[in-house]
BAKOLLO-103782 format. One record per residue (C-alpha): residue number from 1; residue in three letters; x, y, z. Coordinates in Angstrom, 1 decimal, m for minus. Layout:
! BAKOLLO-103782
+-----+------+--------+--------+--------+
! pos ! code !     px !     py !     pz !
+-----+------+--------+--------+--------+
! NUM !  ALA !      X !      Y !      Z !
...
+-----+------+--------+--------+--------+
This chain:
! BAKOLLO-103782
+-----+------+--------+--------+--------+
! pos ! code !     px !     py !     pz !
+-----+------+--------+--------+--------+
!   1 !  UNK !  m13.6 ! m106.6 !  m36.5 !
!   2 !  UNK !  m10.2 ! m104.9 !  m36.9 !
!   3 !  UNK !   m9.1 ! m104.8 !  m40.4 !
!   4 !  UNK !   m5.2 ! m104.7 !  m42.1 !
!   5 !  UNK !   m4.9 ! m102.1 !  m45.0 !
!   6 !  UNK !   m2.2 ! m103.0 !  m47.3 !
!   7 !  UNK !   m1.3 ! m100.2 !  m49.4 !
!   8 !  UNK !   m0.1 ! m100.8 !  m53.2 !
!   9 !  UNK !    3.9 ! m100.2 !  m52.3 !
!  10 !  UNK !    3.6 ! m102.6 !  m49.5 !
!  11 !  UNK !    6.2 ! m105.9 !  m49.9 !
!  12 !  UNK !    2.9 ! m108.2 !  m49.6 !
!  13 !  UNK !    0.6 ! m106.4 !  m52.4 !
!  14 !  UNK !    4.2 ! m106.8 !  m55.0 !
!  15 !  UNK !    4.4 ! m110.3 !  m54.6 !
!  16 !  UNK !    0.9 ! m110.9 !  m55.5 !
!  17 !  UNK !    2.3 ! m110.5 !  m59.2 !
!  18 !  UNK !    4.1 ! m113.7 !  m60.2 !
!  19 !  UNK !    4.8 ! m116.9 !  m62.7 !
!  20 !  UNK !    1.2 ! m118.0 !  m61.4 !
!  21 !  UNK !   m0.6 ! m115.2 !  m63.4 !
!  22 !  UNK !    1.3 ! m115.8 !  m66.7 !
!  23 !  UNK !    1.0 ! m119.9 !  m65.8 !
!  24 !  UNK !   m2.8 ! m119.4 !  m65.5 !
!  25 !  UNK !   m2.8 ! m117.6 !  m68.7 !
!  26 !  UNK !   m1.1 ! m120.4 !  m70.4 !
!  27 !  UNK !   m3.4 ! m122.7 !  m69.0 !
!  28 !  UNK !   m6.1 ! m121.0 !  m70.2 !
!  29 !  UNK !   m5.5 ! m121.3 !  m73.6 !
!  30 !  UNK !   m7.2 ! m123.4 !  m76.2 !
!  31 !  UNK !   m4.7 ! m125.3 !  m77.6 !
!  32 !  UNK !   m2.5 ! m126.2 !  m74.0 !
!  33 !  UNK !   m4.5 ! m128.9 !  m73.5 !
!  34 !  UNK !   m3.4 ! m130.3 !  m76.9 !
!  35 !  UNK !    0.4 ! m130.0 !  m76.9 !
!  36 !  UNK !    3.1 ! m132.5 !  m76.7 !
!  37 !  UNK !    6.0 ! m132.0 !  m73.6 !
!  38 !  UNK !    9.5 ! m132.8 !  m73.8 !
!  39 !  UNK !   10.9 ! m135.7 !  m72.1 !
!  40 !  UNK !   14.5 ! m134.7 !  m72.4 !
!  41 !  UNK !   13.7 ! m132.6 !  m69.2 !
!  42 !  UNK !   13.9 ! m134.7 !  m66.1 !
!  43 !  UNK !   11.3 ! m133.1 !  m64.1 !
!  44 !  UNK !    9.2 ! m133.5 !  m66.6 !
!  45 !  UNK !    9.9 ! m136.9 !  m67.5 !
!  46 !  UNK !    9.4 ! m137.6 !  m63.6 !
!  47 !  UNK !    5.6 ! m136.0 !  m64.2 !
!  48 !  UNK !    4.5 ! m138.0 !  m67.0 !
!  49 !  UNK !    5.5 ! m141.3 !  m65.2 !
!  50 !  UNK !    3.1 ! m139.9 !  m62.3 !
!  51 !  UNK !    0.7 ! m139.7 !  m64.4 !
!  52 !  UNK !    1.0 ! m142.6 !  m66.2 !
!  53 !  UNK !    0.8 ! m144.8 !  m62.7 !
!  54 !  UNK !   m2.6 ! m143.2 !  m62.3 !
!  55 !  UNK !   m3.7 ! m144.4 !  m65.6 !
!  56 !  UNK !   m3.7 ! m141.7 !  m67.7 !
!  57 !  UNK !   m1.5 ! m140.9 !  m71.0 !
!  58 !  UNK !    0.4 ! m138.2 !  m71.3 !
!  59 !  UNK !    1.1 ! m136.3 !  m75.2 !
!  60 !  UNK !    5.1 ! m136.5 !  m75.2 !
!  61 !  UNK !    7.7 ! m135.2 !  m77.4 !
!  62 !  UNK !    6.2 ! m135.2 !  m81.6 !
!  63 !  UNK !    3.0 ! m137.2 !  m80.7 !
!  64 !  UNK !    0.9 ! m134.0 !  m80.0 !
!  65 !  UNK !   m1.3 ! m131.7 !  m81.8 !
!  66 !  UNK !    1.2 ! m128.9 !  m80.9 !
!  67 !  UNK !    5.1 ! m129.7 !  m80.1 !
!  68 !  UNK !    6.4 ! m127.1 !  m77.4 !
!  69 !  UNK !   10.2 ! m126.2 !  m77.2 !
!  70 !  UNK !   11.5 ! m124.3 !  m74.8 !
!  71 !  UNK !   15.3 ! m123.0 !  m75.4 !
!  72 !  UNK !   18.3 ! m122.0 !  m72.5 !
!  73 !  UNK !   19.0 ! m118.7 !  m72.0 !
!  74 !  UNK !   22.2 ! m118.9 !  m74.2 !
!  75 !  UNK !   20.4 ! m120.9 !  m77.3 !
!  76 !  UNK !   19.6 ! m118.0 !  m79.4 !
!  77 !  UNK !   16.1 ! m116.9 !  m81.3 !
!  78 !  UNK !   15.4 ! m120.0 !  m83.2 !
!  79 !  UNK !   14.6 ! m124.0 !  m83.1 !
!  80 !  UNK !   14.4 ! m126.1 !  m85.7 !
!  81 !  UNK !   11.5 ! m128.8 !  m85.4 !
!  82 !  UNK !   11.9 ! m132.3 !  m87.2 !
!  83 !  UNK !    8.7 ! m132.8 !  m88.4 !
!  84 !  UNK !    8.3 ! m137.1 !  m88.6 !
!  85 !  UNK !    6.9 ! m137.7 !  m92.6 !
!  86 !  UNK !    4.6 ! m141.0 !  m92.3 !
!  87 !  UNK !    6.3 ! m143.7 !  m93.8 !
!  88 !  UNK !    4.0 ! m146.6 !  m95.1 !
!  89 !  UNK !    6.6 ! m148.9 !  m96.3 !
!  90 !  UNK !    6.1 ! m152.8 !  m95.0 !
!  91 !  UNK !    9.5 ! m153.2 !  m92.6 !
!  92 !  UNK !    8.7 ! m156.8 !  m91.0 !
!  93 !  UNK !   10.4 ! m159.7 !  m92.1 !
!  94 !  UNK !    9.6 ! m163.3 !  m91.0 !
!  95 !  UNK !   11.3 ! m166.8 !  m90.4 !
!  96 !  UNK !   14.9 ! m167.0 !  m91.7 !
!  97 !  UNK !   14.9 ! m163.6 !  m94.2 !
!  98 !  UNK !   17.5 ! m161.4 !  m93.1 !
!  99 !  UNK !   16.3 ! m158.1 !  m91.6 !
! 100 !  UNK !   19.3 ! m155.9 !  m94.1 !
! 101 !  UNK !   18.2 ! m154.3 !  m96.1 !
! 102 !  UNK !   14.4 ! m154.4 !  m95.3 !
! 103 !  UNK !   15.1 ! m151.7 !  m92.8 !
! 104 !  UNK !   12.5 ! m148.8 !  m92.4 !
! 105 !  UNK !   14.1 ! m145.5 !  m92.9 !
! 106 !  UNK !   12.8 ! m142.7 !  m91.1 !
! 107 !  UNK !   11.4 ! m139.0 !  m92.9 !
! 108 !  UNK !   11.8 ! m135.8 !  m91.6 !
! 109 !  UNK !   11.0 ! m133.0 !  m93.0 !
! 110 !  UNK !   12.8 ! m129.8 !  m90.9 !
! 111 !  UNK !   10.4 ! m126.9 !  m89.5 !
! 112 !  UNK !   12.6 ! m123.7 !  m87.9 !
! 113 !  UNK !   10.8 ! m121.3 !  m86.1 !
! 114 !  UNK !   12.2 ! m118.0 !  m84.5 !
! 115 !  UNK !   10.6 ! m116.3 !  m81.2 !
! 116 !  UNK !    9.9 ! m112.4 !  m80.9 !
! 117 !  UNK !    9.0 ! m110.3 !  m78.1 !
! 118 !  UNK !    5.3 ! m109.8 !  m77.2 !
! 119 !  UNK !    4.5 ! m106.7 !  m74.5 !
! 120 !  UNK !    1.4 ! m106.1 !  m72.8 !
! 121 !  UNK !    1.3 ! m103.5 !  m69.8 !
! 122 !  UNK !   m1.4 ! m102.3 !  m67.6 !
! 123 !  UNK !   m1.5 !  m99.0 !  m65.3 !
! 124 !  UNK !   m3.6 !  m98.6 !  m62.2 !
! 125 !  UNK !   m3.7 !  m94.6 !  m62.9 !
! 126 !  UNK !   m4.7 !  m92.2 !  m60.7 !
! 127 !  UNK !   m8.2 !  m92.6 !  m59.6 !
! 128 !  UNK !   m7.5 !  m93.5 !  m55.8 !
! 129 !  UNK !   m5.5 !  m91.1 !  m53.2 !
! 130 !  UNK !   m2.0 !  m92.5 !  m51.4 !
! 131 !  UNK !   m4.6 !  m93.4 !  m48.2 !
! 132 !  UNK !   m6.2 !  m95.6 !  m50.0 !
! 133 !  UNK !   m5.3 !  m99.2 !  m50.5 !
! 134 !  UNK !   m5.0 ! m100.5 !  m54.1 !
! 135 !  UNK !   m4.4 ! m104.4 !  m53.3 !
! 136 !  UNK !   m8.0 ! m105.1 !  m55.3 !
! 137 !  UNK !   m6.9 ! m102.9 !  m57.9 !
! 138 !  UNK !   m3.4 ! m105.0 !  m58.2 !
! 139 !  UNK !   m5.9 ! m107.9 !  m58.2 !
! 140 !  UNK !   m7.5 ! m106.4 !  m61.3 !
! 141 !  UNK !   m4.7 ! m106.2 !  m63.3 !
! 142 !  UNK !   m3.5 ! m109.1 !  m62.7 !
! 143 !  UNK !   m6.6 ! m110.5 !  m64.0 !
! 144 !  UNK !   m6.4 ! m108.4 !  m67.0 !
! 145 !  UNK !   m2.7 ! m109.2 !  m68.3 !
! 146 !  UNK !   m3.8 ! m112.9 !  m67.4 !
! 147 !  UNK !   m6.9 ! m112.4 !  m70.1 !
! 148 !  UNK !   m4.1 ! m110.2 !  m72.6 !
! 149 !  UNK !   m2.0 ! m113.0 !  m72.4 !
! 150 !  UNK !   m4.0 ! m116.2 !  m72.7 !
! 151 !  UNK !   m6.2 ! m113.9 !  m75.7 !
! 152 !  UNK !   m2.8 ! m113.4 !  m77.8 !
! 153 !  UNK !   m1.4 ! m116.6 !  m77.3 !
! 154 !  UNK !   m4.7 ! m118.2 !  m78.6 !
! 155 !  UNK !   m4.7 ! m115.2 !  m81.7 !
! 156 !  UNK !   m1.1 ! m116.0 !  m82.7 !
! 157 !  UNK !   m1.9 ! m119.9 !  m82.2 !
! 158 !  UNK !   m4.9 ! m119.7 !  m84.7 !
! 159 !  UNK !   m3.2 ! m117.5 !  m87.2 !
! 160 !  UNK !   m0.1 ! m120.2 !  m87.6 !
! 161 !  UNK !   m3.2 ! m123.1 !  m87.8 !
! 162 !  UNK !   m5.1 ! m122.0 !  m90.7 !
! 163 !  UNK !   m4.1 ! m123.1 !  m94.1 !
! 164 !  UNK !   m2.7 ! m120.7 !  m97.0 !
! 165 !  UNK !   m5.0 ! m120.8 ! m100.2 !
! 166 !  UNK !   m5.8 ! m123.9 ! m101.2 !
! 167 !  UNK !   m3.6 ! m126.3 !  m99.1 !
! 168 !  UNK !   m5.0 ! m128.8 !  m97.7 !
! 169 !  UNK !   m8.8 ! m128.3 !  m98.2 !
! 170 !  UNK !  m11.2 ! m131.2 !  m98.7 !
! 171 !  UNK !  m14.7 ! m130.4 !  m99.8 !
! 172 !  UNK !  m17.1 ! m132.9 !  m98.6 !
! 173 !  UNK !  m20.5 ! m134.6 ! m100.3 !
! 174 !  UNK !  m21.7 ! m136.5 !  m96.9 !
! 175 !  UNK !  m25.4 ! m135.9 !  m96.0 !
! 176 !  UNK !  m24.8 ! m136.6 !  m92.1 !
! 177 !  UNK !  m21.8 ! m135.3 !  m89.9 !
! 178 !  UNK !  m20.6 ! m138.7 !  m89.3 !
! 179 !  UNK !  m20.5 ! m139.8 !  m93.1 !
! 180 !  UNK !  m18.1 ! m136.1 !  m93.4 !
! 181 !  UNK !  m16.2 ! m136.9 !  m90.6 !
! 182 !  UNK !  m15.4 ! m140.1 !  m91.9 !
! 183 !  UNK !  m14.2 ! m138.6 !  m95.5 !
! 184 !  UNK !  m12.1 ! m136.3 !  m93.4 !
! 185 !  UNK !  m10.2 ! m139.3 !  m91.9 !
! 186 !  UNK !  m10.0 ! m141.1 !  m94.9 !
! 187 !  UNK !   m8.7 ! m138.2 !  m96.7 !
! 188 !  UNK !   m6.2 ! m137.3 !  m93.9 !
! 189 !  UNK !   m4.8 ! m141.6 !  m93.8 !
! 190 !  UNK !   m4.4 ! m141.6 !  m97.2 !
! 191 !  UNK !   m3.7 ! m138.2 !  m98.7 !
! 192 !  UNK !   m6.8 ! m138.5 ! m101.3 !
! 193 !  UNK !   m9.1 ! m135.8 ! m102.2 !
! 194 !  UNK !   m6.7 ! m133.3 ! m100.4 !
! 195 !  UNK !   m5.9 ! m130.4 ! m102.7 !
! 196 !  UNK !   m2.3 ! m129.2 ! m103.5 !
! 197 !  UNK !   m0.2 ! m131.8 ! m101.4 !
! 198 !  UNK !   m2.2 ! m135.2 ! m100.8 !
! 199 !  UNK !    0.2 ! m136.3 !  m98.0 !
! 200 !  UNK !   m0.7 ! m138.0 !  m95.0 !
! 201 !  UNK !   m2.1 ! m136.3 !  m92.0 !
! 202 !  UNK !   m0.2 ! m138.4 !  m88.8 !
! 203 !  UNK !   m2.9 ! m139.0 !  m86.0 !
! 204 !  UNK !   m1.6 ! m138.6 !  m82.3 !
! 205 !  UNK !   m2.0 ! m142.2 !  m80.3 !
! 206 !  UNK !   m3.9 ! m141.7 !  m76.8 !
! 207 !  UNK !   m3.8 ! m144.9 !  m75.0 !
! 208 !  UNK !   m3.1 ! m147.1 !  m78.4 !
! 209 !  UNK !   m5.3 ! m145.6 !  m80.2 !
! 210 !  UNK !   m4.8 ! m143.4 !  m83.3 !
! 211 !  UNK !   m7.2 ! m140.0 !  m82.9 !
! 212 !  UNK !   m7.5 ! m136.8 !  m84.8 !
! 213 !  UNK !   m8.8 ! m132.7 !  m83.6 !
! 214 !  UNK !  m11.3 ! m131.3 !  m85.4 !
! 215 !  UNK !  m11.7 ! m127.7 !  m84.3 !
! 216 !  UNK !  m15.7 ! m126.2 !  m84.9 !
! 217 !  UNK !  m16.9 ! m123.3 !  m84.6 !
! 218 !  UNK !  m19.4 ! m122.0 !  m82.5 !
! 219 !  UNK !  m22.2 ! m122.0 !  m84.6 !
! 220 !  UNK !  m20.9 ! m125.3 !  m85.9 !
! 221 !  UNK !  m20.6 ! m127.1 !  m82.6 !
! 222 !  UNK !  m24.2 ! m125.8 !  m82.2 !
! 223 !  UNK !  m25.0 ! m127.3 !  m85.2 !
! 224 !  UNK !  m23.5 ! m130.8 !  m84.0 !
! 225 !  UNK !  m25.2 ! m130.6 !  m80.8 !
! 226 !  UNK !  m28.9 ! m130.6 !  m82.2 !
! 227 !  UNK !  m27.6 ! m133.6 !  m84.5 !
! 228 !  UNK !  m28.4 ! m137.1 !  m84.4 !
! 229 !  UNK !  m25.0 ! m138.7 !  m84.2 !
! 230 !  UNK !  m23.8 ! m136.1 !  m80.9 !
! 231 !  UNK !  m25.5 ! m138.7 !  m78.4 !
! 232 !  UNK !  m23.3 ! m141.5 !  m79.5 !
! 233 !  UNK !  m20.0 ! m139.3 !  m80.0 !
! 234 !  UNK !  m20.8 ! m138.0 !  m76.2 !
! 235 !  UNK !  m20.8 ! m141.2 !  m75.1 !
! 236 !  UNK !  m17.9 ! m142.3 !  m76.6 !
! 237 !  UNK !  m15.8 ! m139.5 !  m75.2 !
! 238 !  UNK !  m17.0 ! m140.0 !  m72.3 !
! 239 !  UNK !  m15.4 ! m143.5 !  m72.1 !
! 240 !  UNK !  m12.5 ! m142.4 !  m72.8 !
! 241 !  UNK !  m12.7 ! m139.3 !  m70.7 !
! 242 !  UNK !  m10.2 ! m140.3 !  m68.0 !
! 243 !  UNK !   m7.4 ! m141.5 !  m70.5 !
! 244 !  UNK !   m6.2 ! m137.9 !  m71.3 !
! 245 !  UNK !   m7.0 ! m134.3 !  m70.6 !
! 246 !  UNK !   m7.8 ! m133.6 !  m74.3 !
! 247 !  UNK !  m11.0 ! m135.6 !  m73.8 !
! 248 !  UNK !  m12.3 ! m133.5 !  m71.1 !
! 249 !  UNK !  m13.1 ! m130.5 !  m73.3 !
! 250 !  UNK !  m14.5 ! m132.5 !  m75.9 !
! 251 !  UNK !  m17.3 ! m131.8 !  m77.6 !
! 252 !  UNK !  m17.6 ! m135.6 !  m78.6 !
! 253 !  UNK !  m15.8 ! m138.7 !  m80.5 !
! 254 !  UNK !  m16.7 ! m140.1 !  m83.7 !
! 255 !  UNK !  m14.5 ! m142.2 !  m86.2 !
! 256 !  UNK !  m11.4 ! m141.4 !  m83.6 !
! 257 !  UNK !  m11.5 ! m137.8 !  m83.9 !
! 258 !  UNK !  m12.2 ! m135.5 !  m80.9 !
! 259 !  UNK !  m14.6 ! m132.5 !  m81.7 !
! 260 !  UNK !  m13.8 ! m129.4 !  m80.0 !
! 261 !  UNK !  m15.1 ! m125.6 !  m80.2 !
! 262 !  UNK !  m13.6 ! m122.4 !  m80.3 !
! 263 !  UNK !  m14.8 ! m119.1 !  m81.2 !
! 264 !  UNK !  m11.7 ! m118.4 !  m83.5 !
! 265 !  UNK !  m12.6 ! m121.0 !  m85.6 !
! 266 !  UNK !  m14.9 ! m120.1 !  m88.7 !
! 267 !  UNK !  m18.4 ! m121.2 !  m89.9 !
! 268 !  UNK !  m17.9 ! m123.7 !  m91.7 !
! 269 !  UNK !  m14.1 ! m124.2 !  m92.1 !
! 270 !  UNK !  m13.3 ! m126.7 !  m89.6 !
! 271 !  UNK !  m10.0 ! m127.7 !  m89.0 !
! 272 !  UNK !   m8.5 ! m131.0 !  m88.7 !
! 273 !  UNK !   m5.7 ! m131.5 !  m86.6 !
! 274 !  UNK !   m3.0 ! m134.4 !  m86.8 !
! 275 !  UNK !    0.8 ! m134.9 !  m85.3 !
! 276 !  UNK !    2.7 ! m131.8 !  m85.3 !
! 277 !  UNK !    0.1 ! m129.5 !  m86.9 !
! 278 !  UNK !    1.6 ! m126.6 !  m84.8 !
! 279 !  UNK !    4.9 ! m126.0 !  m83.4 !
! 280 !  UNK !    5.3 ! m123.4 !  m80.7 !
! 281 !  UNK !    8.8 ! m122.2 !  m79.4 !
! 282 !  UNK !    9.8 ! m120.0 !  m75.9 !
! 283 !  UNK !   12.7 ! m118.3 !  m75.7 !
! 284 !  UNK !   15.2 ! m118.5 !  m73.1 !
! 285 !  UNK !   14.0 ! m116.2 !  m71.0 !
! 286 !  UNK !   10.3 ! m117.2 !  m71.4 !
! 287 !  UNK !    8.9 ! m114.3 !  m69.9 !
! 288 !  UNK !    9.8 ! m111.1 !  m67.5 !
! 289 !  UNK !    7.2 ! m109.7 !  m65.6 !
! 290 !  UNK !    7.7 ! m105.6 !  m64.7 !
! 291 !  UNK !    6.4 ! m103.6 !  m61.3 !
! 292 !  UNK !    6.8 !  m99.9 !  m62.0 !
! 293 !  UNK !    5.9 !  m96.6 !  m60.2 !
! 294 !  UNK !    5.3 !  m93.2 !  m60.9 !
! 295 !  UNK !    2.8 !  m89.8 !  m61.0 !
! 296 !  UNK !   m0.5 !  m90.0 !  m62.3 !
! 297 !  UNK !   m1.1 !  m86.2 !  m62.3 !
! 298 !  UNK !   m0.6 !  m85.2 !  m58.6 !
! 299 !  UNK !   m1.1 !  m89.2 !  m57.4 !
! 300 !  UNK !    1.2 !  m92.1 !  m57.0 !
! 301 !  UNK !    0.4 !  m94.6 !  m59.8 !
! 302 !  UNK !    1.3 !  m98.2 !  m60.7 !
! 303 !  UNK !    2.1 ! m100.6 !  m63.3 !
! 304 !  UNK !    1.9 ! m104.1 !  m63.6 !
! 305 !  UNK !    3.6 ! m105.6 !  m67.3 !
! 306 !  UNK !    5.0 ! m108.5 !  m68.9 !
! 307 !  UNK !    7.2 ! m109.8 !  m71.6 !
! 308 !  UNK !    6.6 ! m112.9 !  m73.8 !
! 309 !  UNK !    9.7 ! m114.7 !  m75.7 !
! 310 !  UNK !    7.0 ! m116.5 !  m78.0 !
! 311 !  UNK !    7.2 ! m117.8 !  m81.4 !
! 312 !  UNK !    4.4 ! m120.1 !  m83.0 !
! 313 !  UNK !    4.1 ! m121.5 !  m86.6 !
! 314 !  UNK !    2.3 ! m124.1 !  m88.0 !
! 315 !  UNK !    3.9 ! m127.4 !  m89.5 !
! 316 !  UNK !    4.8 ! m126.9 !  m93.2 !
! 317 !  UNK !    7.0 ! m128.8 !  m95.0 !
! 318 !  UNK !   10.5 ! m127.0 !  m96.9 !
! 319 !  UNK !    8.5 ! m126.3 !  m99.6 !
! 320 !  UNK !    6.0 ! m124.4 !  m97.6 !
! 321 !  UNK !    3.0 ! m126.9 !  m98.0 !
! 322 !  UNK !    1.2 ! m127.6 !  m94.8 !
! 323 !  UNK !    2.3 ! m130.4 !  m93.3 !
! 324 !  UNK !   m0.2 ! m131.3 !  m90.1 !
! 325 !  UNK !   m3.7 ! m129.6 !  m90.7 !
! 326 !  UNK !   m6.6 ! m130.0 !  m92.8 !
! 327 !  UNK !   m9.6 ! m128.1 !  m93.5 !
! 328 !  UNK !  m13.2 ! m128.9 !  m94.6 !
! 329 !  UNK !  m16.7 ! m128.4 !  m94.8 !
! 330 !  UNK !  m18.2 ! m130.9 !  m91.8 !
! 331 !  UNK !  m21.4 ! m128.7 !  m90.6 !
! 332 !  UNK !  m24.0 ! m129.3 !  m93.6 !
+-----+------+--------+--------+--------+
């Protein structure tokens, strides 16, 4: 059967390398499938209704583990994030009382965050002659700027996610996993028990419902799989499975929070994630993907890079306490 050779200069071989690499890579991440989008963007706004006709729930605007920004090309480095303080104060008034002065005021706390430039390149070299076609070898590097990127937008995620000292750490007493789990939440709802701040953790609402992240490690999830309370947490999730894509790489529910694994979290620090816990911001540009040619020794060579406008931090409030995140011992 007669066969087309398409050499690595050819028109078709160049256009393999696109916004569907870098879009994979986002994809790929751990923490895409818990972020917030912004409905002040119409074609977004047109996507979550689409969604929402098909039943599921969609994360929008602050109610989402991580709150995504994306500025214009003309919007400069930095974004400040209003971070929504939970307010507990009893607003309803009944009968013939007058509403003034009974109003519920609303608390923000204000989070900036700045974007830098990230650059990852990758060069075939010169291990194949000018007869030879290289369109398997483009493949390849796409595939490996795809794995760069979704690995260092995962790395800068987790650094930004982990709590400074001893912010927000809860030591539990629990003998199961679900009686730790439960002081978690009862920690994070009312603010007891947490060291150094004691503020409320906000949950993010999936279909009415009020529901936490916590984030295990490997060896921890392993630990909760071999437990007596994962059957019942499987179940649950799965019940709730088609609400929202967070639920389809859970690990299981239990007291409203959604277990998930990761090998960037630690052995026995797992992390508790509410509202807001992480604020991620791309510049205008977003990214800029580079073709470039030259001489590898005496052969033609070929690179394939690209540029991230990414900034990442996670939620703290002016004074620099963490404002969306808790940590604690769950695994016994």
């Amino acid at each position: 059967m007669a066969q087309t050779v398409i050499r690595h200069d050819d028109a078709l071989a160049i256009r393999q390398w696109d916004k569907k690499v870098i879009l994979a890579a986002r994809k790929a991440t751990f923490f895409d499938q818990l972020k917030s989008v912004d409905t002040t963007n119409k074609k977004v706004q047109k996507m979550v209704e689409s969604y929402e006709r098909k039943g599921m729930t969609v994360l929008t605007d602050n109610n989402g583990f991580m709150q995504s920004k994306t500025l214009g090309m003309n919007e400069g480095r930095e974004a400040i994030f209003p971070l929504q303080v939970h307010n507990e104060d009893e607003a309803w008034v009944t009968g013939d009382n007058l509403l003034e002065g009974h109003e519920k005021n609303l608390k923000f706390a204000d989070q900036p965050v700045v974007w830098d430039v990230y650059k990852i390149g990758v060069n075939r070299g010169g291990t194949r002659t000018k007869y030879e076609t290289a369109l398997d070898l483009v493949r390849a590097m796409h595939t490996q700027v795809k794995i760069d990127v979704t690995e260092k937008l995962d790395r800068l995620r987790f650094s930004a996610l982990k709590p400074t000292a001893a912010q927000n750490v809860l030591t539990t007493s629990g003998t199961t996993i679900r009686e730790r789990i439960g002081e978690v939440v009862d920690a994070a709802q009312t603010g007891k028990g947490i060291e150094a701040t004691g503020h409320v953790i906000k949950p993010v609402y999936i279909g009415g419902e009020p529901y936490y992240v916590l984030g295990l490690s490997i060896n921890d999830a392993r630990k909760w799989v071999n437990s007596a309370d994962y059957l019942e947490s499987q179940r649950l999730a799965n019940i709730r499975g088609n609400r929202n894509p967070v639920f389809t790489g859970a690990l299981g529910t239990i007291e409203n929070v959604i277990l998930m694994k990761h090998h960037m979290f630690e052995d026995g620090k797992s992390i508790l994630m509410g509202a807001q816990a992480m604020l991620e911001l791309w510049g205008g540009e977003k990214l800029k993907q580079v073709v470039g040619y030259g001489k590898y020794g005496s052969e033609e060579s070929m690179s394939l890079g690209v540029f991230l406008y990414y900034g990442v931090e996670g939620a703290k409030f002016s004074d620099g306490l963490v404002f969306g995140t808790l940590q604690a011992n769950i695994i016994p």
